[in-house]
Residue frames relative to the residue before (quaternion, step in Angstrom):
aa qw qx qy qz dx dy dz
X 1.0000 0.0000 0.0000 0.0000 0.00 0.00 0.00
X 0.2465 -0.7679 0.5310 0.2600 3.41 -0.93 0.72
X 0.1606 -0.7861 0.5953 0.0434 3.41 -1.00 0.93
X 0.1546 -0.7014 0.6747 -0.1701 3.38 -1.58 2.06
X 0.3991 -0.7833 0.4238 0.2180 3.15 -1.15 0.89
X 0.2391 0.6408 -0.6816 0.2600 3.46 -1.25 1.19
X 0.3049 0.6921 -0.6542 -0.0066 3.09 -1.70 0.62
X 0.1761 -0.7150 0.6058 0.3013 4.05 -0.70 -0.79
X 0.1142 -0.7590 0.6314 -0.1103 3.35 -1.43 1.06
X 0.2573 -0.7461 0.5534 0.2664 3.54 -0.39 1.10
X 0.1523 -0.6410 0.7266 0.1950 3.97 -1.00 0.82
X 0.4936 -0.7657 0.4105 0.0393 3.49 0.57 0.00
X 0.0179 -0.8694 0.3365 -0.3613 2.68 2.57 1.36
X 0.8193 0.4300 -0.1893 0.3288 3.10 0.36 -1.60
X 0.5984 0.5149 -0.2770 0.5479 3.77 1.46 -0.34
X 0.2328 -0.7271 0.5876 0.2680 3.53 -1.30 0.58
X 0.4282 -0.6578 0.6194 0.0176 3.19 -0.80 2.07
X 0.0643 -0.7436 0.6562 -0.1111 3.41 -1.36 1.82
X 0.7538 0.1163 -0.4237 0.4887 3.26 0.70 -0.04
X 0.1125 0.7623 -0.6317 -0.0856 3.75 -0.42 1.02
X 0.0023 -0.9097 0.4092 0.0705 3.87 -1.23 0.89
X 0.5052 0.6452 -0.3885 0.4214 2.88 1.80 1.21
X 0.2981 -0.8066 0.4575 0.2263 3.64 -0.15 0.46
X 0.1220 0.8309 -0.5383 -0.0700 3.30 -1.01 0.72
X 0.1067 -0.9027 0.4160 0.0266 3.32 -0.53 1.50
X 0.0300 -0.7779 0.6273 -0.0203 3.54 -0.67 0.67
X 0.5430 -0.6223 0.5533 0.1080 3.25 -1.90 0.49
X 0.0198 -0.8318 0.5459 -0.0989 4.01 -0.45 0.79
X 0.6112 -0.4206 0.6159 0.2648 3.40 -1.58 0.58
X 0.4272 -0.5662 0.6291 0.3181 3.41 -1.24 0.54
X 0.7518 0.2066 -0.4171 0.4670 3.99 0.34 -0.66
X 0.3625 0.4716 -0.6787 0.4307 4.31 0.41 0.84
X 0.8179 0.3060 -0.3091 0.3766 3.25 0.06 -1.78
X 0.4013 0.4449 -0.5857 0.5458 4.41 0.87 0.62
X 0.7051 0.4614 -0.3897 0.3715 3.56 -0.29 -0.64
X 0.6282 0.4748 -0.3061 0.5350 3.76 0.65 -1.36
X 0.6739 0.5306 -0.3308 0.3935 3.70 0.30 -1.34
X 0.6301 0.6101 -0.3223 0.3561 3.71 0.99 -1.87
X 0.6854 0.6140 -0.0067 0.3914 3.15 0.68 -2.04
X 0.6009 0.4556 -0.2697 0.5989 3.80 1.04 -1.31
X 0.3321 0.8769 -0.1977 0.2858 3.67 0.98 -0.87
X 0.7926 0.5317 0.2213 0.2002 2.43 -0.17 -2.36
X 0.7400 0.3451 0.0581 0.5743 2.46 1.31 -2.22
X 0.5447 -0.6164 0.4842 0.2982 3.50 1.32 -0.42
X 0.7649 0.4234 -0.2631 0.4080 3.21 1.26 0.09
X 0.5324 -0.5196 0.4508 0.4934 4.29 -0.62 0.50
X 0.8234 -0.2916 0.3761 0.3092 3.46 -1.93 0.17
X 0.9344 0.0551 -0.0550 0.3476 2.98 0.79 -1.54
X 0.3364 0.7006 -0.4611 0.4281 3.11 1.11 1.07
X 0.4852 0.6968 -0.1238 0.5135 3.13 1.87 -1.49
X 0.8098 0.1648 -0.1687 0.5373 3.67 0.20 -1.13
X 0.5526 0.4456 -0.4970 0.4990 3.80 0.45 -0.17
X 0.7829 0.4348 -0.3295 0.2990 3.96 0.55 -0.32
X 0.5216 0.5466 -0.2497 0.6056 2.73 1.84 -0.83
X 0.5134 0.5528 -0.4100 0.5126 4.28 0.66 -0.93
X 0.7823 0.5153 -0.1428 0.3195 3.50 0.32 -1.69
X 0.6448 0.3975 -0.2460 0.6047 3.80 1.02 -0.63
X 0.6606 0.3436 -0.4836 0.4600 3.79 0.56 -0.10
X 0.7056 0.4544 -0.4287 0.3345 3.78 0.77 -0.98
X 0.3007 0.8240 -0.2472 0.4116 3.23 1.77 -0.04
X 0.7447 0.5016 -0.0245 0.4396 3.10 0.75 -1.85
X 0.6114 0.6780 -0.0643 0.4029 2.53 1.38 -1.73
X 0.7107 0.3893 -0.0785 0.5807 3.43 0.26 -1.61
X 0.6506 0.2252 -0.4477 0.5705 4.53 0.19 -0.59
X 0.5219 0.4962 -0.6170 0.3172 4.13 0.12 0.21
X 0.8168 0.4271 -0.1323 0.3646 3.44 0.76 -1.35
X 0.6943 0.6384 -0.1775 0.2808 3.53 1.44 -0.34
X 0.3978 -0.8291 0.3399 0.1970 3.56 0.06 0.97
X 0.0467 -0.6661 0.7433 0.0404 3.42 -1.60 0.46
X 0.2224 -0.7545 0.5939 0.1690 2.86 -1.29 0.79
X 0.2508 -0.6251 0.7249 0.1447 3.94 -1.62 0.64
X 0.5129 -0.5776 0.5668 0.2864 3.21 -1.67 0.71
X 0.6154 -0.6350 0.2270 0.4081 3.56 -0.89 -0.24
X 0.4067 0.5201 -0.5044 0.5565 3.55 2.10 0.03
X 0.6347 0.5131 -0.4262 0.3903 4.00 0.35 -0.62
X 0.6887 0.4267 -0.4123 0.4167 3.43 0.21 -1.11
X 0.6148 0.6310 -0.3009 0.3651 3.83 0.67 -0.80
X 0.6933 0.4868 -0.2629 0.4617 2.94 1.19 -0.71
X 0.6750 0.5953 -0.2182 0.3774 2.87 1.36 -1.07
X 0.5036 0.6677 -0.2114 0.5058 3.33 1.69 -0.94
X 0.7140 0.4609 -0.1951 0.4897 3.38 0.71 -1.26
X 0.6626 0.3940 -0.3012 0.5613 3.81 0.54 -0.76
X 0.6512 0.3771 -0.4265 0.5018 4.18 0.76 0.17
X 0.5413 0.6187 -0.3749 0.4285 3.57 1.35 -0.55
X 0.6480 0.6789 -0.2950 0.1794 2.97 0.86 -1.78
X 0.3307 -0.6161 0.4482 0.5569 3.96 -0.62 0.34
X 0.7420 -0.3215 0.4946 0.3184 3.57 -2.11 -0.16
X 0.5395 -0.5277 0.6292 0.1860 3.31 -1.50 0.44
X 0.2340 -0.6083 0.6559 0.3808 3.58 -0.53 0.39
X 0.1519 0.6916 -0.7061 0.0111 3.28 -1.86 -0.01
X 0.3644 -0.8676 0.3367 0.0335 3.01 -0.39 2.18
X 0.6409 0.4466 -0.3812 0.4944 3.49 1.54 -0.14
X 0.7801 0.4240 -0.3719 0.2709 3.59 0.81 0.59
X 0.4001 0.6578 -0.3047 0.5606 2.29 2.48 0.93
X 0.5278 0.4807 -0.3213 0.6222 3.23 1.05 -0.54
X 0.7343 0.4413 -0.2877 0.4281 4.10 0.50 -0.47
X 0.8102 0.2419 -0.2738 0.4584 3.06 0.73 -0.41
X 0.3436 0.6375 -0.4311 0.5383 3.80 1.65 0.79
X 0.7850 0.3241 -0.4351 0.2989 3.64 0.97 -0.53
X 0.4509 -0.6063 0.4687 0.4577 3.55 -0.94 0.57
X 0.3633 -0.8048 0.4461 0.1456 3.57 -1.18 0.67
X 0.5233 -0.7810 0.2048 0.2724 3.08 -0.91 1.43
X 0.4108 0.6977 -0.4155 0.4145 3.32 0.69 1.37
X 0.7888 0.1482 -0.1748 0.5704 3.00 2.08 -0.36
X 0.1796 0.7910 -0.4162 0.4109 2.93 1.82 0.63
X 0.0053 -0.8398 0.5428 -0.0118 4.25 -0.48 0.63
């Protein structure tokens, strides 16, 4: 079997968590902990709701980069073939990526 990484995992960001009983303690700059504070803010939300959500969506990120799935060997072919395959044209992302952006525009 050929094995590729993908998966999904609820961290359970999106719920407000009441009974939490694990502590996690770390150490910050005074201008990080301005930034975290600025930013939590913003969002309407306390320090630590903020960084446990923000902590959570990267290990998130993190963890579906490194995780595996596995295809049989008629799947994986397929799967192979549909990355071989040529592209679709698609004239509005031709026309987008023809303009010169206005970062190097002079």
């Amino acid at each position: 079997m050929a094995k590729l990484g993908l998966s999904q995992r609820n961290t359970g960001t999106s719920e407000k968590m009441t009974n939490r009983a694990a502590a996690i303690n770390l150490r910050a700059l005074p201008q990080q902990r301005s930034l975290i504070d600025q930013a939590a803010h913003l969002l309407g939300k306390n320090r630590s709701d903020f960084m446990l959500e923000a902590a959570c969506e990267r290990a998130q990120s993190v963890i579906l980069d490194q995780t595996l799935f596995e295809l049989d060997t008629k799947k994986f072919r397929q799967f192979v073939e549909m990355l071989d395959a040529p592209t679709a044209t698609n004239p509005g992302l031709e026309r987008l990526l023809a303009l010169t952006p206005p970062w190097d525009a002079t």
